[in-house]
N, C-alpha and C positions, 0 to 999 in steps of 0.2 A: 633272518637276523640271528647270531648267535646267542648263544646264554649270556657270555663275558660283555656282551654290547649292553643286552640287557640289566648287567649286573652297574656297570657305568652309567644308564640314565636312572639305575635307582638310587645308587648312590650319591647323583646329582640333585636328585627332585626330595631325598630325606634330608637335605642340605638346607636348603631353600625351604622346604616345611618349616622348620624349625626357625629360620630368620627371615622370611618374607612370602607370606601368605599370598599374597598381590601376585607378585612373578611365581608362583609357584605352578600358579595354576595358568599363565600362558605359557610356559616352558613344558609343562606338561602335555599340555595339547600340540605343541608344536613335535614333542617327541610321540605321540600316537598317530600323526600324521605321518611320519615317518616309520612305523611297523607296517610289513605286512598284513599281521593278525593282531589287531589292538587288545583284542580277550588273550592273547599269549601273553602278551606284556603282562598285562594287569594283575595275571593272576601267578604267573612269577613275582612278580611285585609282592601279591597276597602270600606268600609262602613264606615273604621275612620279618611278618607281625606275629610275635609269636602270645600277644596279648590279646588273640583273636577266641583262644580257648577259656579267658575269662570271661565271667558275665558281664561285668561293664564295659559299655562300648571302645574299640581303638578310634582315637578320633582322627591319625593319623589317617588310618583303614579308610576310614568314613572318607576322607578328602580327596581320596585315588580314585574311589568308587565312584564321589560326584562329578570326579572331573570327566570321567569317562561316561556318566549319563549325559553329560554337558556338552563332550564332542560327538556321541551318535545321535543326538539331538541335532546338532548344527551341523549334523550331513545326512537328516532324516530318515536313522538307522536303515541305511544304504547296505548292504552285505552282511547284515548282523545274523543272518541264519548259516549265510557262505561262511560265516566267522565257525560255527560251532561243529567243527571235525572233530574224528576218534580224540586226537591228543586232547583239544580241547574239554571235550565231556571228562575222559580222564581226569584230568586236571580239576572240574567242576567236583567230580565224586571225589577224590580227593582232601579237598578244601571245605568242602562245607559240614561235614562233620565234626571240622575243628572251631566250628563258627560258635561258639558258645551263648551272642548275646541276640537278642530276635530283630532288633533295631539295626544293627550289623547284617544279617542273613537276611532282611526284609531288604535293602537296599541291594544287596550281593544280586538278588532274583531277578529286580527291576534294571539295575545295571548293566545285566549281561543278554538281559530278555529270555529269561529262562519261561516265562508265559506264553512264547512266542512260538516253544521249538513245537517240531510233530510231538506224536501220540507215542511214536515208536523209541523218540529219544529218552522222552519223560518215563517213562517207563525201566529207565537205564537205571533210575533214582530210588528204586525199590528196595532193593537190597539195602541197600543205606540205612536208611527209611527204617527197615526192620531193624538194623543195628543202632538205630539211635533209638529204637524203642524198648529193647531190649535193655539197654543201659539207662534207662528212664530218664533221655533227653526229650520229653512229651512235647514241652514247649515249640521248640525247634522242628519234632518231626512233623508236628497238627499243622507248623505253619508251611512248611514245604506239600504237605499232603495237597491243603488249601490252595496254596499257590499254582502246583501242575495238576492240583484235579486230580486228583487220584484216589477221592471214597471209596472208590467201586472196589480197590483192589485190597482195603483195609475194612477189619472189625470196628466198626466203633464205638464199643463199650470198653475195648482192650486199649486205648487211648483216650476218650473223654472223660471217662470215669476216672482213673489215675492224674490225670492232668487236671480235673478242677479240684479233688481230695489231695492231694499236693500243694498247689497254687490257689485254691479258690480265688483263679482271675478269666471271669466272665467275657474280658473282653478276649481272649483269645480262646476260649470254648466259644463263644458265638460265630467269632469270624470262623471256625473249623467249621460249626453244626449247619451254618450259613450255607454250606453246598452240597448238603445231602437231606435230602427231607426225614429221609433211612433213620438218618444219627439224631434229627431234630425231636423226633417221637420216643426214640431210645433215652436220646437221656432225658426226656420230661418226664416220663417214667420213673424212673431212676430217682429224682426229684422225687415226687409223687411217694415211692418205695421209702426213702430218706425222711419223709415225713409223719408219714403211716404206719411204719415200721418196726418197733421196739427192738436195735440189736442189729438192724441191716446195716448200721453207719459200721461196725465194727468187723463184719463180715465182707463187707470191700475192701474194707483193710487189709483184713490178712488174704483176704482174694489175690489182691495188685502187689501185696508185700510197700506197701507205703510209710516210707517213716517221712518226720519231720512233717506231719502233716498239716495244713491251715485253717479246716473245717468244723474240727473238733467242738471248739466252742461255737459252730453257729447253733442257733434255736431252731427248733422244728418250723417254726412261724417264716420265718426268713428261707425256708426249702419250697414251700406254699409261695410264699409269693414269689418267686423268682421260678418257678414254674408259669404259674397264673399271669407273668410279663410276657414269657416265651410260647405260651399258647393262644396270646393277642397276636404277639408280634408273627407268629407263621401259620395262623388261621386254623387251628386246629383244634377238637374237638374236644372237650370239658372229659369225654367219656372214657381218656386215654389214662386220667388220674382218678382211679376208684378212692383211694384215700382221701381224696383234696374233694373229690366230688361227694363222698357222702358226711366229711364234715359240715362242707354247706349245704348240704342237704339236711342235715342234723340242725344246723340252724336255722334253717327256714321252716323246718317243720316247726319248730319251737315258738318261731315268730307267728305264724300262724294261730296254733294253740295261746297265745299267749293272745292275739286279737281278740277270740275266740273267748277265754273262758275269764281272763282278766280285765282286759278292755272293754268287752263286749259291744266289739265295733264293727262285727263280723254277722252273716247271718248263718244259720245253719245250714243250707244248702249250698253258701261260698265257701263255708269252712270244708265240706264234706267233698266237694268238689275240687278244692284244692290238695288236701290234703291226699285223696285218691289220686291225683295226676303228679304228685311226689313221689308216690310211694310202690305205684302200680307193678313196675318191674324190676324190685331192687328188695331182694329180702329182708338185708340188713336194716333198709328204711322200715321196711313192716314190719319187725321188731320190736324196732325202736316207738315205730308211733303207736303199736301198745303199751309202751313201758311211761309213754307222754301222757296216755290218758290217764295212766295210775300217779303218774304224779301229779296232773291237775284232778285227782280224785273223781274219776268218772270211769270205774272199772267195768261196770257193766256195758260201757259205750263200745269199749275194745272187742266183746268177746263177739258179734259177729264177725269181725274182720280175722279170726281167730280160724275159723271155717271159709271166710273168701278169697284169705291169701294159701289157704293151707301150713298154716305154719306149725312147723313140727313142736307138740306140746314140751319135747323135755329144754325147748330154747325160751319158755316161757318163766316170770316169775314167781314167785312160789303163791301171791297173794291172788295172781291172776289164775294161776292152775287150780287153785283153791275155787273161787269163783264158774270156773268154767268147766268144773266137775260135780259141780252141782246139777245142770242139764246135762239132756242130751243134744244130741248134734240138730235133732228135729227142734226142738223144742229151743235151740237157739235160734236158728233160722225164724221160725215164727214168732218168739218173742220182741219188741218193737222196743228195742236198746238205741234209745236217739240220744247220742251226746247233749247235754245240757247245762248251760251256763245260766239259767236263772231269767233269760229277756223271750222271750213269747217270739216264736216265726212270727214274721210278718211277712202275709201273702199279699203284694200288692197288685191293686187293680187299677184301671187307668183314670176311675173318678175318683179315687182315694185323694185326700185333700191334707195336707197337714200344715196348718198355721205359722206356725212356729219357721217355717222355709220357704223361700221364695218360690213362688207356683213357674209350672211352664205356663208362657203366654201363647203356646198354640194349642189346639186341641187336636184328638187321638187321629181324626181323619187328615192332618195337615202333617203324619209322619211318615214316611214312607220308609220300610226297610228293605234295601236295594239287594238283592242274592241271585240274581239270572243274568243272563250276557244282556238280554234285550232292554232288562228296569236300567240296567247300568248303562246305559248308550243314551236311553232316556233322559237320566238324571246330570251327564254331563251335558248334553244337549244343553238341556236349560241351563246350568249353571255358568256353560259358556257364555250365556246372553245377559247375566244378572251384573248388576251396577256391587253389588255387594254385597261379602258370602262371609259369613262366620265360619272359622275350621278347626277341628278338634279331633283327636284320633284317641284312642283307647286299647292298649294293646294288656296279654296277661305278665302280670311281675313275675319275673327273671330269675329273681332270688338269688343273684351273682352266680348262679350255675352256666354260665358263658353263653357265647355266640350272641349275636342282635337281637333286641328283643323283636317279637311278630306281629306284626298288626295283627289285630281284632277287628276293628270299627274304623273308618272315615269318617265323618258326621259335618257336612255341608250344609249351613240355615241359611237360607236366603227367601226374598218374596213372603214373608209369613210358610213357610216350608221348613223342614226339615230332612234330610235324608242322609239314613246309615245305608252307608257301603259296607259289605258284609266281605271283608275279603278272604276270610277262613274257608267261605265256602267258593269266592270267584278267584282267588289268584290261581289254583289249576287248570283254570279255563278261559281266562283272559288270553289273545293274543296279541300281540304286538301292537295291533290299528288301534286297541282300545288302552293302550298302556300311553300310546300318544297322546290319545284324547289327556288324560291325567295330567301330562306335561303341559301341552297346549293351555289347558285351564290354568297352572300355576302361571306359567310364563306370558298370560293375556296383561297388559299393562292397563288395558281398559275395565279390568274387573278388582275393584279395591278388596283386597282380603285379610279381615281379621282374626288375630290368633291371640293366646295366654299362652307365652312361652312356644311361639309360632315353631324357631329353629330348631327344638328337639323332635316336633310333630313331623317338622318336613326330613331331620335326618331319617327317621322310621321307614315315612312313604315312600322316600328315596331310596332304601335298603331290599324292598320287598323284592327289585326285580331289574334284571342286567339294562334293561332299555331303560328305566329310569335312574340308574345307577349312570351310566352315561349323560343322560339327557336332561335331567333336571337338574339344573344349575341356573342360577342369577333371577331366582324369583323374584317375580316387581310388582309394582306397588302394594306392600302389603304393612301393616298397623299392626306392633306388638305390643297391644293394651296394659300388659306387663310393664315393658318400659318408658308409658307416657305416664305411668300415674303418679311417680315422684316431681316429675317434670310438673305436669298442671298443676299437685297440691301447692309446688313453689312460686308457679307463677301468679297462684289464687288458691290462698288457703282455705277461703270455703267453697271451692268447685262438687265438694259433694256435702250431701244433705247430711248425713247421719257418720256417725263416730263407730269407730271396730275397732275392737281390743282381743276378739277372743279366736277369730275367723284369719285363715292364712289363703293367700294365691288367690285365685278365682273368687272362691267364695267370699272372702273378706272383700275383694273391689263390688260386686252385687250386694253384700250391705251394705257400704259405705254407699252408694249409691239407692239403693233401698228401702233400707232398712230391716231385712231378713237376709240370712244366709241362704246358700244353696243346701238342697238336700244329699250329703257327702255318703249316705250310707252305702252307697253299692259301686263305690270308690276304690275299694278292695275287693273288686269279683275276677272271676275268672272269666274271662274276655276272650278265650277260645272255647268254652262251652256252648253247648247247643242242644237245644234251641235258647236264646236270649229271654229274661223275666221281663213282665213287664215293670219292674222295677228298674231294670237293667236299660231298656229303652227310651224310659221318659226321662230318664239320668243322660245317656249318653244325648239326646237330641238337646235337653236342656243346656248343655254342655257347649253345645253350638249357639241355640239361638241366643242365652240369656250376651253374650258379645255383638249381639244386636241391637240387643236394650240398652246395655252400658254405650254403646257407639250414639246410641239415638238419644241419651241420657246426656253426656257430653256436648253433642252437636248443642241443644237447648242451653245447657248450662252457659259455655263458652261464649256462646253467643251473647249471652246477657251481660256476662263477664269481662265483655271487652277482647275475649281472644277469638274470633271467627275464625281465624286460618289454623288453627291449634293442630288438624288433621293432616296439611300440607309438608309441615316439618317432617323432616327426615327420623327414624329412630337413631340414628348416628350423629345428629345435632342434639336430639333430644337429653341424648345420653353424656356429650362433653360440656353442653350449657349450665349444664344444673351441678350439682354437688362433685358429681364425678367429673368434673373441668380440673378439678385440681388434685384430683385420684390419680395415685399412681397406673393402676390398671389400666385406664385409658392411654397413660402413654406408651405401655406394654404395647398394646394394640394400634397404636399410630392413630389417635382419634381424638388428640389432643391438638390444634395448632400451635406451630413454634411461638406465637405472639403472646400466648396465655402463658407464661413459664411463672412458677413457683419461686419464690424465695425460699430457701432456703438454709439461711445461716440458724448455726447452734443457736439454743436457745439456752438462757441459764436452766442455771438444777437450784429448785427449794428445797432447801433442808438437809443439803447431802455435802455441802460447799463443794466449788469449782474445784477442777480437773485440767488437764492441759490443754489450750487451744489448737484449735484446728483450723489448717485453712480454708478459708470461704469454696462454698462451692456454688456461691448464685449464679456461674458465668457457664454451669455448664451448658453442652448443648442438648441434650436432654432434658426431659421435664425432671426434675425430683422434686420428693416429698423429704422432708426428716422426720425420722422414726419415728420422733415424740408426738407430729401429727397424726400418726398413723395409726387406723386402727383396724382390729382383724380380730376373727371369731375360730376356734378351733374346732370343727364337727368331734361325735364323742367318738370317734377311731381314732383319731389322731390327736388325743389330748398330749402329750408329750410334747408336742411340738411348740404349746402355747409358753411352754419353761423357755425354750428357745430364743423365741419371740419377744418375753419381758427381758432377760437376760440384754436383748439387743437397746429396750428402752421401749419397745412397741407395748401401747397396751392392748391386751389380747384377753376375750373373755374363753374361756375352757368348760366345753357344754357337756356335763357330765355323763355317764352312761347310765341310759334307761329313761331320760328327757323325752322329751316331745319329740320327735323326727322333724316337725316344722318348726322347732326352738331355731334352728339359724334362719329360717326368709325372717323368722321374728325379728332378730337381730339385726339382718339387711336393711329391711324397712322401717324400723325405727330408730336404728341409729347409724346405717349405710357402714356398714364394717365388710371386709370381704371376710370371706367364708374362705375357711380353707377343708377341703375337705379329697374322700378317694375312692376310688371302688364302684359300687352303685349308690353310693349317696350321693357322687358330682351330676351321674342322670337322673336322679329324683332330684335333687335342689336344680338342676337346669331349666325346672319347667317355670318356678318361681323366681328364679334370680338372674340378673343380667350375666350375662359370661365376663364382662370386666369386672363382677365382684365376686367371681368363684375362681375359686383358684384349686388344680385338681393337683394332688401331691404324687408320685411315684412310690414305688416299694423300697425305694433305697433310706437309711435310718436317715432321722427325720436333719440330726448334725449335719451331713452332709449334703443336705438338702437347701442349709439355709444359706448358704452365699447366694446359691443359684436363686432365691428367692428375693434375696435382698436386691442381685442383679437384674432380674424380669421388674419386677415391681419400684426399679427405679427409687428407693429408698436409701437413704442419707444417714449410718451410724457412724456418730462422731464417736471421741472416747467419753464425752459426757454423759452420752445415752447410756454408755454400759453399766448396769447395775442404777439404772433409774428409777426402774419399778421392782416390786418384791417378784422374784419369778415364783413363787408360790400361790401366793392369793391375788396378784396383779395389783396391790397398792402401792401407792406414788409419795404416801407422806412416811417421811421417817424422823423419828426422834434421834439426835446424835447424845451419846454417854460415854463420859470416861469409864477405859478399863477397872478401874477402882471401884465405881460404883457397877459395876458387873461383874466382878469379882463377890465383891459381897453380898449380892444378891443370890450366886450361887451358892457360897455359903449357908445361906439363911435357910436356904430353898433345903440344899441337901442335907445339912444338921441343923434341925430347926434346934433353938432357945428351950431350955427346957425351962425355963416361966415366960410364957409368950410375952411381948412387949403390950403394954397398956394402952399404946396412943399408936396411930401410922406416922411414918415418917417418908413425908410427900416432900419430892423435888422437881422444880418447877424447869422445864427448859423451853429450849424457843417454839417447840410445835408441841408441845403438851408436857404431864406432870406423869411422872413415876412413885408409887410406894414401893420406899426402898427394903420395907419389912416385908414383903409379900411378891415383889415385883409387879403388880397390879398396875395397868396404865388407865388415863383417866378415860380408854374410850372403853375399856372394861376388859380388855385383854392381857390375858401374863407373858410377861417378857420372856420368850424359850431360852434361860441360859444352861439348861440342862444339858444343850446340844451344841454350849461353845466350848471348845476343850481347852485343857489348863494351858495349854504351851503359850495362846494366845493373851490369854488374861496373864501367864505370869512375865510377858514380855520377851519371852525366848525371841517371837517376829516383831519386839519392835514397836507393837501395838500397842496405842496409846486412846483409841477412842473406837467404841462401835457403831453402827448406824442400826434402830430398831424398828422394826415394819409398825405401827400403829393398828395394823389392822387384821397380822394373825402374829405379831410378837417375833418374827424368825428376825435371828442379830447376823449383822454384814460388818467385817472390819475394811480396814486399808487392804490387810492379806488378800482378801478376798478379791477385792478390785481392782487389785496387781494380776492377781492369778489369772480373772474373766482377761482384764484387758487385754494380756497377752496371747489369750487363747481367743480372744474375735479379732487381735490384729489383722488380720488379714482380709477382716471384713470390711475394717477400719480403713485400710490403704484402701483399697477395690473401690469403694466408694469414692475418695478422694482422685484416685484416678480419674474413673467415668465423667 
């Protein structure tokens, strides 16, 4: 077919584009039925867009492109490779250089089956490639590289690194890094570098010659985590980011000492033991962990390690060299330098008895510690046959330095027995027959098995090894003590004898039931050391049986109680009947039936007057909550997020840093709030909290986080929620004042009277009274007008009255509520959509 024919059905079909979309696109196809080579056409056709060299897409372009993915579709890309000769390739190298926008040349690819061709044509695409690299077309060239597979024959720091310091847009460095493991470890590094670094961000720069760059202002923090995504998401090893790795190494050592010499919750041979398996092959950590002992004030504890690591003295500090040039090197060696916090080693022995904690109900001879192939064949044997096995694992903390954590311990109670699996010493010797046994146990439907936070235990088990990585799935009948115990308190508020205020997880359900806690002290050991204390021992068997007692404790109560079947229930009933039937979370997870649906119409606002109506959303098909029911706890990483949260009307408590670590199960179980939390705090609250009240957050800022939050969670922000609660301190009551009297309040505040006033001058409003000499509210707080600025008070916006928190004084106008509302529309409509 000629040019001039060609040049006549484009002139036909830009016709038709422009006034009937409908006929455009069967006219079209009827003229590709009619070319020999439908790629000639097309891409004649693509030669007279000459809007193909801007970044925004031709949408013209785009409709040629579809129509012809639409007719080798509906002749089953029939001759689509017969299609691509010299001229054609020509033609391809040609055109696509001029393809400016990735949306456009992502289609161009799929349309002509450029994924499709040999090795020997894609390859034709090289030179290009290099010319659009050279011209710092990144975008463009990473997604063709991606498309024909071509890593092998490109650098990939000489394009990832320009392309995300340009763009910082992840999603097209991932889909490039996606097909080279090479590039994947390159630039986590690179990351890594960008973190660690003082000065590398600017020596890329003039490395690549990058201007208009988008990276500039990201924070070191943000290079960390965007690593630490990419070294989940491609399996790869913590060891590849020295920087990233000895920060939290830095931190965990710290956490440690901080057990250790502050808490004093640690004993001396766990601290010593741990803090040796941080530090052992990483200088920089041995260092550091003497410059820890100078700072918790224990200089003589550092100076053997002075001589065990070998550490060069002129890297020491000047108080420490001081100290440690007082001996000699003998005479350190035999000096007996024990790190000391003030609490006495306690060497435990297995009759040692302490009151104050719930005793194990078995004794020394009913434990067995299982570490040989033959005890191990043994101990499944029988557990196979037992009606009912308490199970409990214990593995060493992680410290966020990557990869799964490892089992330590098994710990299976049944029959009055006890028995730790010792896998540290059996997983190298275990074969396959006996990895079944393990499966076979979980997957017996005839053996009830009880756990505290069961599904973190069994993720572990399941991780140690490829045949249970396959094979353990759909574990049955099994009882997570964890999630019946809000269930029974509601169904019979006195199902347990004794009251717990101070005791979290496990140990708080054994008082409550008891009335002693478990003995927590070796809660924090190191659980790959060897040989095992017997501290270590009667903890971890305990750990198992005492889920026997509570079981056997329940059975009685229940019974008496009226509930005999309490054990037959499902934990997936357990969890939608009781409080969390009207939790968002639960309809996250489909565990809510349709019949139970929430109302959810607006509710008024106290004290703040109405805002514009919304329409009803009772009819959704969805479960929803609204905001104002809703409530959520922010672990201390992610406090920022709770500003979010109130901002939408949710009340949200924000758990400070340096709290309790069990401050949120505190939360969960006394006031069922979900927990939002990230990192290793979602696996440490996983073993205490239901997974419909934990909610694990991403490393992306927490703003862009919360639609998707508000969408998972099924939550209802009308515009009356906005600005319901203070996002500051989360209170709900506000006092409303004319600008007038906040005007003069700043006054008074910023040029006080130079003869103070004799009396207060109190004014009385609907939620409480203001001194207008002092700003003093009657709940004893000062009105912050120091922080409303004048434009507001002098009317420049209009503003005629503030709203004031009652419970940390911060002032909210109309401005401000204009401003939120417009900046969560979006949260506003999404909901009313759903």
């Amino acid at each position: 077919m000629e040019e001039n024919q060609y040049n006549t059905y484009f002139d036909e079909l830009h016709k038709l584009w422009n006034s009937s979309r409908n006929e455009f696109e069967k006219v079209m196809l009827d003229r590709l039925a009619s070319c020999n080579n439908p790629y000639i056409f097309v891409l004649h056709c693509m030669k007279k867009f000459p809007r193909l060299k801007k970044p925004k897409p031709d949408q013209e372009a785009s409709s040629f492109l579809r129509t012809l993915q639409l007719y080798m579709k509906q002749n089953d890309n029939q001759n689509s490779q017969e299609y691509v000769d010299e001229n054609t390739l020509n033609a391809f190298l040609e055109i696509i250089p001029n393809i400016q926008n990735n949306e456009i040349q992502t289609l161009f690819i799929d349309a002509f089956g450029l994924k499709e061709m040999d090795s020997k044509k894609r390859l034709r695409f090289e030179p290009i490639i290099r010319e659009m690299i050279a011209s710092q077309q990144y975008k463009e060239a990473c997604n063709l590289i991606s498309t024909l597979k071509l890593h092998e024959h490109f650098e990939g720091d000489a394009l990832v690194i320009p392309l995300f310091l340009k763009y910082n847009d992840m999603v097209v460095v991932e889909n490039f890094i996606n097909g080279s493991p090479k590039y994947q470890k390159e630039f986590i590094t690179v990351l890594d570098s960008l973190f660690g670094q003082k000065g590398y961000y600017y020596l890329l720069v003039q490395e690549y010659n990058i201007e208009n760059n988008n990276v500039l202002k990201t924070k070191p923090k943000a290079f960390s985590n965007l690593a630490t995504k990419l070294l989940k998401k491609y399996k790869l090893n913590i060891s590849c980011c020295p920087h990233i790795l000895n920060k939290r190494m830095s931190g965990s050592l710290h956490f440690i000492y901080t057990k250790f010499y502050e808490e004093r919750s640690i004993q001396r041979s766990t601290f010593y033991s741990l803090v040796h398996d941080a530090v052992k092959d990483n200088i920089e950590m041995q260092i550091l962990m003497i410059q820890f002992f100078c700072m918790f004030r224990d200089i003589n504890a550092a100076l053997p390690y002075v001589n065990k690591y070998q550490v060069p003295i002129e890297k020491l500090s000047k108080n420490v060299k001081k100290e440690y040039e007082k001996y000699s090197p003998e005479e350190i060696e035999n000096l007996n330098f024990l790190a000391d916090n003030g609490i006495e080693e306690v060497i435990e022995t297995w009759d040692d008895s302490f009151p104050e904690y719930y005793p194990l109900q078995i004794s020394e001879n009913d434990v067995s510690l299982v570490d040989t192939v033959e005890e191990y064949v043994i101990c499944m044997d029988k557990a196979s046959k037992a009606s009912l096995v308490g199970i409990d694992a214990e593995w060493k903390p992680s410290f966020g330095l990557g990869g799964d954590e490892e089992m330590g311990l098994l710990q299976l109670a049944f029959d009055n027995q006890a028995f730790l699996i010792d896998f540290i010493i059996l997983l190298p010797i275990l074969e396959e027959s006996h990895w079944i046994m393990l499966i076979n146990f979980f997957k017996n439907g005839n053996i009830r098995k009880l756990g505290f936070g069961l599904d973190n235990d069994i993720k572990v088990i399941k991780a140690m090894n490829p045949t249970t990585v396959q094979n353990l799935v759909n574990v049955k009948n099994t009882i997570d003590l964890m999630e019946f115990k809000n269930y029974l308190t509601a169904q019979c508020p006195n199902i347990f004898t004794f009251d717990n205020k101070n005791n979290k997880g496990l140990s708080g359900m054994v008082c409550q039931c008891f009335g002693r806690p478990l003995n927590k002290l070796e809660q924090f050991s190191n659980w790959s050391a060897r040989p095992l204390s017997v501290g270590q021992i009667k903890y971890a068997a305990q750990d198992a049986q005492c889920l026997l007692d509570i079981y056997n404790y329940l059975e009685e109560r229940c019974k008496s109680n009226g509930l005999p079947d309490w054990k037959i229930k499902k934990t997936i009933e357990v969890n939608q009947n009781q409080k969390a039937a009207a939790h968002p979370m639960a309809s996250r997870l489909g565990k809510v039936p349709n019949k139970s649906r929430i109302s959810s119409t607006p509710q008024a606002v106290t004290g703040r007057g109405a805002r514009m109506n919304v329409p009803s959303v009772t009819n959704r098909k969805k479960t929803m909550v609204s905001a104002s029911k809703f409530r959520a706890a922010c672990d201390s990483g992610v406090q920022s997020l709770a500003q979010h949260l109130r901002m939408c009307g949710i009340d949200t408590v924000a758990i400070p840093e340096g709290s309790d670590p069990d401050e949120p199960i505190g939360l969960y179980q006394s006031e069922m709030r979900v927990i939002f939390t990230r990192g290793n705090g979602y696996e440490r609250l996983q073993r205490c909290i239901p997974k419909m009240f934990l909610y694990k957050l991403n490393n992306e800022p927490f703003q862009s986080q919360l639609l998707q939050i508000i969408q998972k969670l099924n939550i209802v922000v009308t515009e009356d929620d906005i600005l319901k609660r203070c996002y500051l301190c989360n209170g709900e009551t506000f006092i409303c004042v004319s600008s007038s009297i906040i005007k003069c309040m700043k006054e008074n505040l910023t040029y006080p009277p130079l003869v103070p006033a004799k009396t207060d001058n109190w004014i009385a409003f609907e939620n409480g009274s203001i001194n207008k000499r002092n700003g003093k509210m009657d709940s004893g707080v000062t009105v912050n007008v120091k922080d409303v600025c004048d434009e507001l008070i002098n009317k420049t916006h209009n503003v005629t009255e503030f709203f004031v928190c009652k419970k940390c004084g911060k002032c909210y106008s109309q401005y401000t509520d204009g401003i939120l509302s417009g900046k969560f529309s979006s949260i506003i409509q999404e909901t009313i959509k759903n």
